[in-house]
Backbone and ligand atoms as CSV (ligand in chain L), in Angstrom:
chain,resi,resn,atom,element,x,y,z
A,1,UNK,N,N,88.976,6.946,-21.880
A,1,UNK,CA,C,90.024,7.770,-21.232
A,1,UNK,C,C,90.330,8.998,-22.082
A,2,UNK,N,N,90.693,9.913,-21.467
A,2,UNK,CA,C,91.102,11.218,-22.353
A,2,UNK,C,C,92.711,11.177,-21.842
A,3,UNK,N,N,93.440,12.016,-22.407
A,3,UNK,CA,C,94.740,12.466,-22.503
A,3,UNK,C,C,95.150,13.296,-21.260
A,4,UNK,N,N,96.494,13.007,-20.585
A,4,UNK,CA,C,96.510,13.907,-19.541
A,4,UNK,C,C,96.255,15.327,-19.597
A,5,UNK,N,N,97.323,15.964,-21.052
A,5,UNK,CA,C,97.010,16.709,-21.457
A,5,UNK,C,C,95.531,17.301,-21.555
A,6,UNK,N,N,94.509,17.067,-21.525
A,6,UNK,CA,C,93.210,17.479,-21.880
A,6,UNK,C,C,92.818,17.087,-20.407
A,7,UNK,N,N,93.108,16.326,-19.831
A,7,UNK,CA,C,93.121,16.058,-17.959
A,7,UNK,C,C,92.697,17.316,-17.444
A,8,UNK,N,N,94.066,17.718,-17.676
A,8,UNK,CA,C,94.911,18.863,-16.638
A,8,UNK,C,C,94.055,20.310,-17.585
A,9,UNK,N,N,93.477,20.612,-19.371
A,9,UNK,CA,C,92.944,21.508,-19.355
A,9,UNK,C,C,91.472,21.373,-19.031
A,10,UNK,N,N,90.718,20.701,-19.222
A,10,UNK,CA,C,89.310,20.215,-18.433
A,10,UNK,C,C,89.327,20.465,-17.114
A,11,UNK,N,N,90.551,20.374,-16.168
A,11,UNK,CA,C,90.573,20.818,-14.945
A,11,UNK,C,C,90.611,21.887,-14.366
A,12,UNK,N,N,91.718,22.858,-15.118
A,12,UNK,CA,C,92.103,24.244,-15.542
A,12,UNK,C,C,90.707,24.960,-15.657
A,13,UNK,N,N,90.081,24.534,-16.576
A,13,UNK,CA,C,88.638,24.963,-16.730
A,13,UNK,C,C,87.376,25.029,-15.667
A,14,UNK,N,N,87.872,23.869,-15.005
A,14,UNK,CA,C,86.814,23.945,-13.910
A,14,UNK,C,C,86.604,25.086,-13.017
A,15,UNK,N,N,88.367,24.591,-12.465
A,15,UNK,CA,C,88.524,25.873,-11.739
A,15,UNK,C,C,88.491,27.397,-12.273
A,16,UNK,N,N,88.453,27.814,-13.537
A,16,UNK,CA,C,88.089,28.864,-14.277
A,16,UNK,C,C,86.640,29.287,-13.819
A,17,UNK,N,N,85.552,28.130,-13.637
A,17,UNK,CA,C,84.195,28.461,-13.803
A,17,UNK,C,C,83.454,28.692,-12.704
A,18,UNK,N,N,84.119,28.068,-11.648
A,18,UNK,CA,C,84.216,27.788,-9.988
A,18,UNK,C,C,84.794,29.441,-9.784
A,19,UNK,N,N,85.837,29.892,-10.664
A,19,UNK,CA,C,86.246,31.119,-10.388
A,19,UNK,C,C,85.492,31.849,-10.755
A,20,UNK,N,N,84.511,32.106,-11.994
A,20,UNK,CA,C,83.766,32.745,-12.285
A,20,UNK,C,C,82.527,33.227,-11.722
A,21,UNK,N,N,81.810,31.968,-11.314
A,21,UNK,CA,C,80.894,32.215,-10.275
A,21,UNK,C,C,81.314,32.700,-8.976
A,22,UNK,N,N,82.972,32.606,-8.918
A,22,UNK,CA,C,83.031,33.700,-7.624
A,22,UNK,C,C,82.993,35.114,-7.482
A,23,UNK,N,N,83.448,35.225,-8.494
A,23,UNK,CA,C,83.444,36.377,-9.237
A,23,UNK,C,C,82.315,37.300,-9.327
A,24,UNK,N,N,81.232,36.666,-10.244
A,24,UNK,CA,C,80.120,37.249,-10.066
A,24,UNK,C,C,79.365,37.319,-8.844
A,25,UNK,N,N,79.752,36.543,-8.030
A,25,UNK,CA,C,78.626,36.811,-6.700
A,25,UNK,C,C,79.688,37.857,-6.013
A,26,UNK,N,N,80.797,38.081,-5.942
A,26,UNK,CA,C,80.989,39.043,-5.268
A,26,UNK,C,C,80.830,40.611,-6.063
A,27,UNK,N,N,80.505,40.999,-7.169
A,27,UNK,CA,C,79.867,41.737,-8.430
A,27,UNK,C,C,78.709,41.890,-7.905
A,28,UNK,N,N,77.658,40.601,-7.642
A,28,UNK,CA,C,76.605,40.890,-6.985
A,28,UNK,C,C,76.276,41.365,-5.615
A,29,UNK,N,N,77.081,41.042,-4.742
A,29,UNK,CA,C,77.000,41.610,-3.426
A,29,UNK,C,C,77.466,43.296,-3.542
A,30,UNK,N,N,78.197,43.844,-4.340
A,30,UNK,CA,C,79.041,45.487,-4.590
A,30,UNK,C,C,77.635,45.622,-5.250
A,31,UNK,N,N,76.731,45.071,-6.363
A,31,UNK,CA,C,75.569,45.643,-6.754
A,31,UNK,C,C,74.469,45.614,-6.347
A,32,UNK,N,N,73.987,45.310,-5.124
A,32,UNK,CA,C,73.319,45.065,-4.488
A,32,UNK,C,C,73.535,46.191,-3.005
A,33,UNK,N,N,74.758,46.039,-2.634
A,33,UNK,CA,C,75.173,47.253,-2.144
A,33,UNK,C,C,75.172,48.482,-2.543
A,34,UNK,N,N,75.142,48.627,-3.689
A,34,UNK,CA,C,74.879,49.979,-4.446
A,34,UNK,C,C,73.560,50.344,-4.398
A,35,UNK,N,N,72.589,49.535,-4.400
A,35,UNK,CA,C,71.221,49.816,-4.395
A,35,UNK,C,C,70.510,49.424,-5.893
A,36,UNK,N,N,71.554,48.562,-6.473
A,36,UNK,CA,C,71.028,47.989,-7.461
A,36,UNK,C,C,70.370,46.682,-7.982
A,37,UNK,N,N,69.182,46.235,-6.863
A,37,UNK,CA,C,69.067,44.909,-6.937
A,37,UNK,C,C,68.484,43.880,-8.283
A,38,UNK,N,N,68.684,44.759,-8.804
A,38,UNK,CA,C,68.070,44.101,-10.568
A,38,UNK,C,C,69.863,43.587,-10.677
A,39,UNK,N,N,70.280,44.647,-11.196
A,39,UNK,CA,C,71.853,44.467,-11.537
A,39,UNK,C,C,72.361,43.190,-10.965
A,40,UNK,N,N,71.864,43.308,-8.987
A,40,UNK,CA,C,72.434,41.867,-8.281
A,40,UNK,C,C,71.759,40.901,-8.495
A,41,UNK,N,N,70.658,40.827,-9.151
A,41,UNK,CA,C,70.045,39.713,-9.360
A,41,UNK,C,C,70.691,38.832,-10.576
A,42,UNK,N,N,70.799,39.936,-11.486
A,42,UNK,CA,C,71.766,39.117,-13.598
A,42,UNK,C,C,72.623,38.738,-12.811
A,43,UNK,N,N,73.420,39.276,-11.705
A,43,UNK,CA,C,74.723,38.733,-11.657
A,43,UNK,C,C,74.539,37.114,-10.537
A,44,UNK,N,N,73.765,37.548,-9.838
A,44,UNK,CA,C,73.676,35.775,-9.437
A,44,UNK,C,C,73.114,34.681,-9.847
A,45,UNK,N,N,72.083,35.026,-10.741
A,45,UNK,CA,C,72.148,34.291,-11.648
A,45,UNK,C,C,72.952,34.002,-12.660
A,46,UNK,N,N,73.975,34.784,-13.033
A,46,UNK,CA,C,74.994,34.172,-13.466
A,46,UNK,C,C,75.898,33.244,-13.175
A,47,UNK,N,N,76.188,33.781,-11.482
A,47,UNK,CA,C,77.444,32.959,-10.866
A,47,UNK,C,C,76.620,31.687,-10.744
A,48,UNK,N,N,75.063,31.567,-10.853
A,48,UNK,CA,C,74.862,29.854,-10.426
A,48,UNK,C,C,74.794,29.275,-11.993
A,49,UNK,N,N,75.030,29.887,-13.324
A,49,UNK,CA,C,74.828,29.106,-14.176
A,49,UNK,C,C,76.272,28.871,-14.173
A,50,UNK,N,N,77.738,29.673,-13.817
A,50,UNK,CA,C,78.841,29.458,-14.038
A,50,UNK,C,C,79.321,27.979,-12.960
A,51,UNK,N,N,78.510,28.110,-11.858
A,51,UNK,CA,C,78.927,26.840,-11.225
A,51,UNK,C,C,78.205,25.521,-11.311
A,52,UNK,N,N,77.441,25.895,-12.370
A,52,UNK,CA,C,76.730,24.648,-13.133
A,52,UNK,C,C,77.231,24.035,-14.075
A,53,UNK,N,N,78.198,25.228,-14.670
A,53,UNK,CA,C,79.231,24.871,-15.923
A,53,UNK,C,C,80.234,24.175,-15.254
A,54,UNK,N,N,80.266,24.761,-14.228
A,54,UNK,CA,C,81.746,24.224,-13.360
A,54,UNK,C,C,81.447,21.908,-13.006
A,55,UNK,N,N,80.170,22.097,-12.568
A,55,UNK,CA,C,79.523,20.804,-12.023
A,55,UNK,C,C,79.993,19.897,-13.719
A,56,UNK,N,N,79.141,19.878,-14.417
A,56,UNK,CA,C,79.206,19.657,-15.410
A,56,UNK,C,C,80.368,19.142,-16.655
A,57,UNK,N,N,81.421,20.462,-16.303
A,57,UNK,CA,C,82.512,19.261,-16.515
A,57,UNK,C,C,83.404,18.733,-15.632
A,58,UNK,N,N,82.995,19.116,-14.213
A,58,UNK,CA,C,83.389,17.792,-13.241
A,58,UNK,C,C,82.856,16.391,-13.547
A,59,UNK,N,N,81.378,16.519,-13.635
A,59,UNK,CA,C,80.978,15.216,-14.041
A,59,UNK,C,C,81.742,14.197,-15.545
A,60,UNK,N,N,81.975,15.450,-16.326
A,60,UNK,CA,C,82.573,14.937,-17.444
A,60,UNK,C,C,83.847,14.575,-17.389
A,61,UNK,N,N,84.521,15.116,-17.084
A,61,UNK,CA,C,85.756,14.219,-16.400
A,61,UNK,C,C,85.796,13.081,-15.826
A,62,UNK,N,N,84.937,12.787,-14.732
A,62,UNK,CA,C,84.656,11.319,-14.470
A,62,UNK,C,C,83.965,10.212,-15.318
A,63,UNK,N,N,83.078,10.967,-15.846
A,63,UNK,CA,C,82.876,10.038,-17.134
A,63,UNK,C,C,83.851,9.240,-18.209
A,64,UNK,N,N,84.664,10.456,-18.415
A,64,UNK,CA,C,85.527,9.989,-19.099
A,64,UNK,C,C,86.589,9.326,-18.573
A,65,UNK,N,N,86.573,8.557,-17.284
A,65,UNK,CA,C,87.617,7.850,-16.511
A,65,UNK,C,C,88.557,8.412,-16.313
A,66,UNK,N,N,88.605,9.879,-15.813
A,66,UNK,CA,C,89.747,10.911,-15.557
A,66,UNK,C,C,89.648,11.533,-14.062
A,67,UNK,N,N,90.750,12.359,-13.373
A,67,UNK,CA,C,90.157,12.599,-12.283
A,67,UNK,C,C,90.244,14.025,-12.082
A,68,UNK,N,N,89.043,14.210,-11.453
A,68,UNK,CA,C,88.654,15.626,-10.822
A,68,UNK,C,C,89.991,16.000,-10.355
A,69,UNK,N,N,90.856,17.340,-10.405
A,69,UNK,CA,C,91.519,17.688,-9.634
A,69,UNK,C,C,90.910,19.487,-8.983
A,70,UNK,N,N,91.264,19.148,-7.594
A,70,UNK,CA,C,91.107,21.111,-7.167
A,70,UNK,C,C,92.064,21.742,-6.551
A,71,UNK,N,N,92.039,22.902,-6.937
A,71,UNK,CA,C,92.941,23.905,-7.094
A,71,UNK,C,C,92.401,24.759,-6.076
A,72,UNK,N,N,93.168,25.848,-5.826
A,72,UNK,CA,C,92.753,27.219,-5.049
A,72,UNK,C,C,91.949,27.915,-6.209
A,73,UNK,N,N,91.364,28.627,-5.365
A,73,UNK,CA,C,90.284,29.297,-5.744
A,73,UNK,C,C,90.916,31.093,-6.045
A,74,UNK,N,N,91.249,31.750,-6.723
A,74,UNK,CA,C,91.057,33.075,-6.399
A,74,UNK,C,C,90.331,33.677,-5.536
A,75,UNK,N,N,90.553,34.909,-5.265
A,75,UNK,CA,C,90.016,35.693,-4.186
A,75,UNK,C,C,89.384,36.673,-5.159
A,76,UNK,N,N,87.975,36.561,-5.922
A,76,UNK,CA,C,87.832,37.707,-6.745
A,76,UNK,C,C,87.881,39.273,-6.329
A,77,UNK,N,N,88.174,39.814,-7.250
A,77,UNK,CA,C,87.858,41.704,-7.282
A,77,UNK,C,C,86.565,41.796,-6.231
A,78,UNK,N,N,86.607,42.975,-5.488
A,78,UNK,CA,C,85.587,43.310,-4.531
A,78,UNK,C,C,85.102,44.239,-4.593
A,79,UNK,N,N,86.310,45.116,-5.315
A,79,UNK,CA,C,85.999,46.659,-5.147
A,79,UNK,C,C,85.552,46.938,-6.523
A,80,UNK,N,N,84.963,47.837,-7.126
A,80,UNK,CA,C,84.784,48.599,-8.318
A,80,UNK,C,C,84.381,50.074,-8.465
A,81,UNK,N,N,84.978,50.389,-10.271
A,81,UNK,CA,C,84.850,52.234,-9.833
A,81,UNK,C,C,82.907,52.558,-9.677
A,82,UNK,N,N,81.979,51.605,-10.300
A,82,UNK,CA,C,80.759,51.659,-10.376
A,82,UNK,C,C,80.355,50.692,-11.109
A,83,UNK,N,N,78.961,49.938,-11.897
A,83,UNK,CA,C,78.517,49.401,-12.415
A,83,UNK,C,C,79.047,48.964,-13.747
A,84,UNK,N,N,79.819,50.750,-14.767
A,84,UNK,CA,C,79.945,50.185,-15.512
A,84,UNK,C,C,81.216,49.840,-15.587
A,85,UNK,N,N,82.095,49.941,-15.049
A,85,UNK,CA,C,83.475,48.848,-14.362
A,85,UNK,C,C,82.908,48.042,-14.617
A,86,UNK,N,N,82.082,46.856,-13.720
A,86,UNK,CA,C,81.765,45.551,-13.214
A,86,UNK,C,C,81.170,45.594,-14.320
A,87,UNK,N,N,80.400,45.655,-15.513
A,87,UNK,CA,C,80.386,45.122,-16.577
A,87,UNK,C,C,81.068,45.321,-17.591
A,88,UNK,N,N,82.752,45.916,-17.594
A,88,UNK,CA,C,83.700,46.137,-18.342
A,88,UNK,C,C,84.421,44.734,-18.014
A,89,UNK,N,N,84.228,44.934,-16.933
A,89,UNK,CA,C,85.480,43.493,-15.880
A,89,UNK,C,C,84.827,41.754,-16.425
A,90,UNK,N,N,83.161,41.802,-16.652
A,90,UNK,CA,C,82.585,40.825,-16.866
A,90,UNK,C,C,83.343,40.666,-18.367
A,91,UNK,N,N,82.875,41.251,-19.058
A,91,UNK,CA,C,83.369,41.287,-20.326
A,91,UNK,C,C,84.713,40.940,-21.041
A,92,UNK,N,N,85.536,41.493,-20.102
A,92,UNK,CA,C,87.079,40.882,-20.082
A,92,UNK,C,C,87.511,39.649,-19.746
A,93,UNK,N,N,86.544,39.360,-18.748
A,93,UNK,CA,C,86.508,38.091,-18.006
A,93,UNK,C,C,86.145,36.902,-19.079
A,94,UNK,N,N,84.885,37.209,-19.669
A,94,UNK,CA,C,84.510,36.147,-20.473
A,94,UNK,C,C,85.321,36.104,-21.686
A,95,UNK,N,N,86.063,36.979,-22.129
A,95,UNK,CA,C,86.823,37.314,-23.463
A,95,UNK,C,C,87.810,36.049,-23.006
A,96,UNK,N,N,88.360,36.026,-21.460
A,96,UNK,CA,C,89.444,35.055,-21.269
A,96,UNK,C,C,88.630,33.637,-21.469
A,97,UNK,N,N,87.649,33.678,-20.764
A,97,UNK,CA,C,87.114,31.949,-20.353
A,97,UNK,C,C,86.916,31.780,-22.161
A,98,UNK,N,N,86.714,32.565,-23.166
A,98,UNK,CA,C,86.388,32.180,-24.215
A,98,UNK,C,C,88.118,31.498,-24.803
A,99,UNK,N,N,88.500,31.849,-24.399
A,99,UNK,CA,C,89.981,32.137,-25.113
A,99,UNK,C,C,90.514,30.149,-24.375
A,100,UNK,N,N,90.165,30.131,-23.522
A,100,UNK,CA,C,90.638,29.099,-22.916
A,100,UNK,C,C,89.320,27.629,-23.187
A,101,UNK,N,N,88.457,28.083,-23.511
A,101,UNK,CA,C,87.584,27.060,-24.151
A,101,UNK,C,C,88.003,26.579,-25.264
A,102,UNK,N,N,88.339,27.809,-26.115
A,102,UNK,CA,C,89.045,27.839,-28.112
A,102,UNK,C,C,90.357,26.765,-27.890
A,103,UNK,N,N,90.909,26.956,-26.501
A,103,UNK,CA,C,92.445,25.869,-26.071
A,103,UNK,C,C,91.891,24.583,-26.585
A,104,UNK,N,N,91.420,24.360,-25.561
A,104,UNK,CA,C,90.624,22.672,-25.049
A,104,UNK,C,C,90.526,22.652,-26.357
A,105,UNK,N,N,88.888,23.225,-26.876
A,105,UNK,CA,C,88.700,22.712,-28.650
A,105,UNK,C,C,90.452,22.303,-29.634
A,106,UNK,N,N,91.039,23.353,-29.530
A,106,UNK,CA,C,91.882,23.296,-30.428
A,106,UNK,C,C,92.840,21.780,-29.976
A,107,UNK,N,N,92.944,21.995,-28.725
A,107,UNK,CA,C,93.901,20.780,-28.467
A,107,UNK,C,C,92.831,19.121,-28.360
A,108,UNK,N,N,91.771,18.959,-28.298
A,108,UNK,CA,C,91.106,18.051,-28.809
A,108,UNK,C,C,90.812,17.870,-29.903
A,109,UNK,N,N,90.850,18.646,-31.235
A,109,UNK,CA,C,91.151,18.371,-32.251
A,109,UNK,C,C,92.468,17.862,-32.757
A,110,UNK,N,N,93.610,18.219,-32.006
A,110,UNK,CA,C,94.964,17.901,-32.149
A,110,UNK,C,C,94.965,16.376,-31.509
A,111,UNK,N,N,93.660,16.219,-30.893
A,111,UNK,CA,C,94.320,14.570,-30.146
A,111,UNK,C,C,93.343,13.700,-30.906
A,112,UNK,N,N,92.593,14.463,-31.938
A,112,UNK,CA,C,91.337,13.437,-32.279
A,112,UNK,C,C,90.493,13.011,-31.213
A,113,UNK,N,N,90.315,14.084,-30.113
A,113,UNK,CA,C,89.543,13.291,-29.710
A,113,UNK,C,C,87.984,13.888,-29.570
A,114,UNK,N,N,86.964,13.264,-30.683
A,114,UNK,CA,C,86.160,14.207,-31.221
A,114,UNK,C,C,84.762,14.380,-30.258
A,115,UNK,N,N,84.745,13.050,-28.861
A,115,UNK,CA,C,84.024,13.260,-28.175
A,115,UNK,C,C,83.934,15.017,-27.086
A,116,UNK,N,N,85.492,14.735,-26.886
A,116,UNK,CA,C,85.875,15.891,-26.047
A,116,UNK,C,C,85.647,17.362,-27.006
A,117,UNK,N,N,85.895,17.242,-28.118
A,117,UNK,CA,C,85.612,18.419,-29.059
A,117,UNK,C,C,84.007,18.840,-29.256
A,118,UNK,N,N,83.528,17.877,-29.082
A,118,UNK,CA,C,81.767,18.251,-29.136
A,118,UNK,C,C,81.408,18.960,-27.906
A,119,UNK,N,N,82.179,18.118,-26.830
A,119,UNK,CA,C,81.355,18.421,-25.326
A,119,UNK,C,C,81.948,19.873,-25.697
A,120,UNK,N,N,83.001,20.122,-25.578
A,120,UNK,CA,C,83.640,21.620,-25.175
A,120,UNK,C,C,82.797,22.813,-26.495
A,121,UNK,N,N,83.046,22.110,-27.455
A,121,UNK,CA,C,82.050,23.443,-28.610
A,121,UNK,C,C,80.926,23.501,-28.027
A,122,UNK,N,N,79.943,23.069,-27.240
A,122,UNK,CA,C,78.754,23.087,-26.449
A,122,UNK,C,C,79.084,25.212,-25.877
A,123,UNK,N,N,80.235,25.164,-25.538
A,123,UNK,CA,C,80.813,26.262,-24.741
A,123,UNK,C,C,81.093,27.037,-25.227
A,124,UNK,N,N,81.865,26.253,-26.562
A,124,UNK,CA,C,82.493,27.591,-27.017
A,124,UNK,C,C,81.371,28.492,-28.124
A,125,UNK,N,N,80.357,27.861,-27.899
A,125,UNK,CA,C,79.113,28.144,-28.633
A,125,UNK,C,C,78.179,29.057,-27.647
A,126,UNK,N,N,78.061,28.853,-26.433
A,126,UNK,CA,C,77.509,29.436,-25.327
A,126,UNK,C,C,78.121,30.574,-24.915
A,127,UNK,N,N,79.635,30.669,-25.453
A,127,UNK,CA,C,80.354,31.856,-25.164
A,127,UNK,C,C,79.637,33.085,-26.089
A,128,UNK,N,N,79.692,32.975,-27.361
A,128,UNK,CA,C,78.778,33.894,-28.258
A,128,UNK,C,C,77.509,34.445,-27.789
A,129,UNK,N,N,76.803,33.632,-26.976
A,129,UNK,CA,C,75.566,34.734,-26.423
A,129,UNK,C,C,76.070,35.286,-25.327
A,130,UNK,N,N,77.051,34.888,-23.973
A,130,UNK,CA,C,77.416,35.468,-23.294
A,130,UNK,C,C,78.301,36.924,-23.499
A,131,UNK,N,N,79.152,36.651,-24.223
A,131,UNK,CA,C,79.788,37.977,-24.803
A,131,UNK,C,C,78.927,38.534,-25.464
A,132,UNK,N,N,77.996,38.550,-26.391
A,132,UNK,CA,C,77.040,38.877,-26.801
A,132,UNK,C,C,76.010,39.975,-25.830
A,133,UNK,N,N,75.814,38.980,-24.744
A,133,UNK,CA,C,74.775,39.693,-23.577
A,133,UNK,C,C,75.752,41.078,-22.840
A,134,UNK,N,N,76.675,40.237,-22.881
A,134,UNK,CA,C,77.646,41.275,-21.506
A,134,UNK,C,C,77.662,42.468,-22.169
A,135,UNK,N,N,78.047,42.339,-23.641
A,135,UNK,CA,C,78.596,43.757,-24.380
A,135,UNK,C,C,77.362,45.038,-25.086
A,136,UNK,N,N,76.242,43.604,-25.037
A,136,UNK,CA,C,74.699,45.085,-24.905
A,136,UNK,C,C,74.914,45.571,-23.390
A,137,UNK,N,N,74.217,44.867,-22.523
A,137,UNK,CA,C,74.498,45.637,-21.174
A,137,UNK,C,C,75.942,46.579,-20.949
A,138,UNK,N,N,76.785,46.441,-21.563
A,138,UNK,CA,C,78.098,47.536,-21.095
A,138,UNK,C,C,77.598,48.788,-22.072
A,139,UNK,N,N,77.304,48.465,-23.374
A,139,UNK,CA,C,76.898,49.388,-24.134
A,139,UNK,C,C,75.943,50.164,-23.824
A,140,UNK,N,N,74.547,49.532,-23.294
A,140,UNK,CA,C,73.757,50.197,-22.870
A,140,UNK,C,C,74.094,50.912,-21.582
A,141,UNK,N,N,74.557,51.032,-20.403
A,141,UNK,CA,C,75.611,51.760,-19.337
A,141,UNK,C,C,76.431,52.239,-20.272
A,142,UNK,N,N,77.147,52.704,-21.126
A,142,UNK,CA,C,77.996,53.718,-21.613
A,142,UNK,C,C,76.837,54.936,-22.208
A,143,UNK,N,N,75.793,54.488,-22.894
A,143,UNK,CA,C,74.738,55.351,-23.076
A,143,UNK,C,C,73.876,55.950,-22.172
A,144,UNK,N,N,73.515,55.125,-21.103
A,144,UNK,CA,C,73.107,55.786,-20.201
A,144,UNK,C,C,73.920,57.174,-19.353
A,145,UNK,N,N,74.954,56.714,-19.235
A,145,UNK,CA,C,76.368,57.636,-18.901
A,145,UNK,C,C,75.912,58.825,-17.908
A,146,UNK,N,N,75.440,57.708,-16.473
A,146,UNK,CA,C,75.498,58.375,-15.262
A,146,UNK,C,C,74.060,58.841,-15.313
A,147,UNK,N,N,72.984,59.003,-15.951
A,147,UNK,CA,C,71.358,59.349,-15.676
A,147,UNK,C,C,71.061,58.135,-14.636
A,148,UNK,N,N,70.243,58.959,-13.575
A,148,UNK,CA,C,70.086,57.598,-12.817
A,148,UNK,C,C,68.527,57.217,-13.169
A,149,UNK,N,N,67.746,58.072,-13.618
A,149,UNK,CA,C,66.610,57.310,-13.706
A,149,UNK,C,C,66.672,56.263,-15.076
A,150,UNK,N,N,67.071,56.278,-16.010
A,150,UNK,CA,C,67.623,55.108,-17.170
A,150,UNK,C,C,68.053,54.221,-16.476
A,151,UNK,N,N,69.394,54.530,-15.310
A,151,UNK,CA,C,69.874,53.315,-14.641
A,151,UNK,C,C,69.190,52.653,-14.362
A,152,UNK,N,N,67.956,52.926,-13.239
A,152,UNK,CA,C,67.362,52.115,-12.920
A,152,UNK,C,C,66.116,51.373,-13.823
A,153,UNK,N,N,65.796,52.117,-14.718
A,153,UNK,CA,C,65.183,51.112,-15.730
A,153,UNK,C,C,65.568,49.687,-16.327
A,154,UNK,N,N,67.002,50.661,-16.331
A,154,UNK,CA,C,67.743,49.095,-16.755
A,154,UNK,C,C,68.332,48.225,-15.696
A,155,UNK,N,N,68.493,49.015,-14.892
A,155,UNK,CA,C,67.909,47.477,-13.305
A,155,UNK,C,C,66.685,47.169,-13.294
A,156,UNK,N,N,66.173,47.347,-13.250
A,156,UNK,CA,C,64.351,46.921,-13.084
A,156,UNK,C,C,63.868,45.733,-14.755
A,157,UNK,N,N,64.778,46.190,-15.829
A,157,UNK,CA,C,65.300,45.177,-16.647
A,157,UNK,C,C,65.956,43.771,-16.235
A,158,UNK,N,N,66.829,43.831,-15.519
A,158,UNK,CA,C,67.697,43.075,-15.363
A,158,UNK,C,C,67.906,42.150,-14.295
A,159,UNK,N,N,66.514,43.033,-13.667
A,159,UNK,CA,C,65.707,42.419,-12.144
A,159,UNK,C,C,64.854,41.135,-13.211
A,160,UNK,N,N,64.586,41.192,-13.916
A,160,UNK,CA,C,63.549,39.964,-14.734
A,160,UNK,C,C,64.430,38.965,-14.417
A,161,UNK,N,N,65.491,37.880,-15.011
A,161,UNK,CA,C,66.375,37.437,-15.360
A,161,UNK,C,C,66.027,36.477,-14.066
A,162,UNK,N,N,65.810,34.958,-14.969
A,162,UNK,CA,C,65.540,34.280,-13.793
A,162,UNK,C,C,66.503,32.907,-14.543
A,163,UNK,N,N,66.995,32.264,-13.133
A,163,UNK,CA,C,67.531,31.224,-13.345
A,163,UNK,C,C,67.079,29.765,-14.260
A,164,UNK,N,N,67.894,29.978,-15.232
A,164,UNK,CA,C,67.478,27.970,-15.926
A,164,UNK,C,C,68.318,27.176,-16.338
A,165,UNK,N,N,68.284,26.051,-15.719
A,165,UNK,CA,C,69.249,25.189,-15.488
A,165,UNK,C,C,69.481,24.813,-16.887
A,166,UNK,N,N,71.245,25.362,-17.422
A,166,UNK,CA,C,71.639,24.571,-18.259
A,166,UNK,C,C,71.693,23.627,-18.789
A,167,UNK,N,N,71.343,22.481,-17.910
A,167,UNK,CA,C,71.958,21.089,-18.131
A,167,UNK,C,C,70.478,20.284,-17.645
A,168,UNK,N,N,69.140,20.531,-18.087
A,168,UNK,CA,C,68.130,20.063,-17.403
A,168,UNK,C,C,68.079,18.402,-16.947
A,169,UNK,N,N,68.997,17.424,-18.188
A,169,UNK,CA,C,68.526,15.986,-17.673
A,169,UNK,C,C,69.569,15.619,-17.011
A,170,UNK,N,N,70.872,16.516,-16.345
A,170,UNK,CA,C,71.852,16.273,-15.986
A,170,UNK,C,C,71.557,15.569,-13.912
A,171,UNK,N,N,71.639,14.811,-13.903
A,171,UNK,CA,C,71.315,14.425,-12.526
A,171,UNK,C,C,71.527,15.170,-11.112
A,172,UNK,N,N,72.968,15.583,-11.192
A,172,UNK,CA,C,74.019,16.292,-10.296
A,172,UNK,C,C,73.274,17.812,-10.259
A,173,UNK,N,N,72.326,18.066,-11.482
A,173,UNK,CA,C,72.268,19.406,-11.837
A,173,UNK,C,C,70.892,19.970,-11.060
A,174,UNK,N,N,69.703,18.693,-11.346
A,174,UNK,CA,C,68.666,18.849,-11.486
A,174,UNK,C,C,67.955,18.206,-10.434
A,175,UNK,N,N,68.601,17.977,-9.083
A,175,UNK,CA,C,68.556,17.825,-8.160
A,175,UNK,C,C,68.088,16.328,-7.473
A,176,UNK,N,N,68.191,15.670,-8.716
A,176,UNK,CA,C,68.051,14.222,-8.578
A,176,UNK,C,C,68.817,12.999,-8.528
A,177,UNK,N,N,69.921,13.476,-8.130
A,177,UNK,CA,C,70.906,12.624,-8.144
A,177,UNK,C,C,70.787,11.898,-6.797
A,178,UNK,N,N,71.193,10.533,-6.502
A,178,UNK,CA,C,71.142,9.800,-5.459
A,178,UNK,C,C,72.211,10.700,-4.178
A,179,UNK,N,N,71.098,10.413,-3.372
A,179,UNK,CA,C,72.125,10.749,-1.795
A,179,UNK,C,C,73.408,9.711,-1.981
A,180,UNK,N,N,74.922,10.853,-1.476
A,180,UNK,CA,C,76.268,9.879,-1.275
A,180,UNK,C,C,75.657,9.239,-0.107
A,181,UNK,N,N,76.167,7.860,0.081
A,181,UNK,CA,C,76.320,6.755,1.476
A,181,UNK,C,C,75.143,6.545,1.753
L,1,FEO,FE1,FE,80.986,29.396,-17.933
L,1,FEO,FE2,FE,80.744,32.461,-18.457
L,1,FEO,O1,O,81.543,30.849,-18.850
């Protein structure tokens, strides 16, 4: 069993990641609309690794004899001033989900409870390449600064970027989990 306390932020989190991947797919649909389908491609592949994160510690919650709770969903941002907005906004975004991972850690260290502290540093470790990634790509769009043929290099970059499942032996993840009923 885990602590309600750690319940209710494991849950908090979910819905954070569930939010995130909403986030980015609607990022991807405005970049894709722009005529940037490299750009929309990083970004949906993002939103499906964020709702893999999301799966993941749903599952972990039940593991740990706790229960899934769901929340409303935000209505993410739709609009943006251009590209490099939507990777200013990513960036801010993950600065929070980092900030709220560092919670969980900190308050599972406060409960001893060192299983829950491993699973979550998994994240807060995964946050470092993500902020990492987001803040070359914003950097690189501040240098580019409106050339469109660079732009599109670096879409045609960013068009590579192919999906891989975080969590490969995870059942729920990897598409092998038993049919419900
Ligand atoms: Fe699942 Fe981008 O944090």
């Amino acid at each position: 069993m885990i602590s309600e306390k750690l319940e209710k932020a494991l849950n908090d989190q979910i819905n954070a990641e569930i939010y995130s991947a909403y986030l980015y797919l609607s990022m991807s649909a405005f970049t894709e609309r722009a005529a940037l389908k490299g750009t929309a491609n990083w970004l949906y592949v993002q939103s499906r690794e964020e709702m893999a994160h999301a799966i993941h510690m749903y599952q972990y919650v039940l593991d740990r004899g706790a229960n899934p709770s769901f929340a409303d969903i935000h209505a993410p941002l739709a609009l943006f001033k251009g590209v490099e907005d939507v990777f200013e906004k990513v960036l801010e975004h993950e600065q929070k989900v980092t900030a709220g991972l560092n919670s969980i850690a900190t308050l599972a260290m406060q409960e001893s409870d060192h299983a829950c502290y491993q699973f979550i540093m998994w994240y807060v470790n995964e946050q470092v390449e993500e902020e990492s990634n987001d803040g070359d790509i914003l950097s690189k769009l501040k240098m580019i600064d409106g050339d469109k043929g660079l732009l599109l290099n670096l879409d045609s970059v960013l068009g590579t970027r192919i999906y891989v499942n975080p969590f490969p032996t995870d059942s729920k993840l990897n598409g092998t989990a038993p049919a419900l009923g």
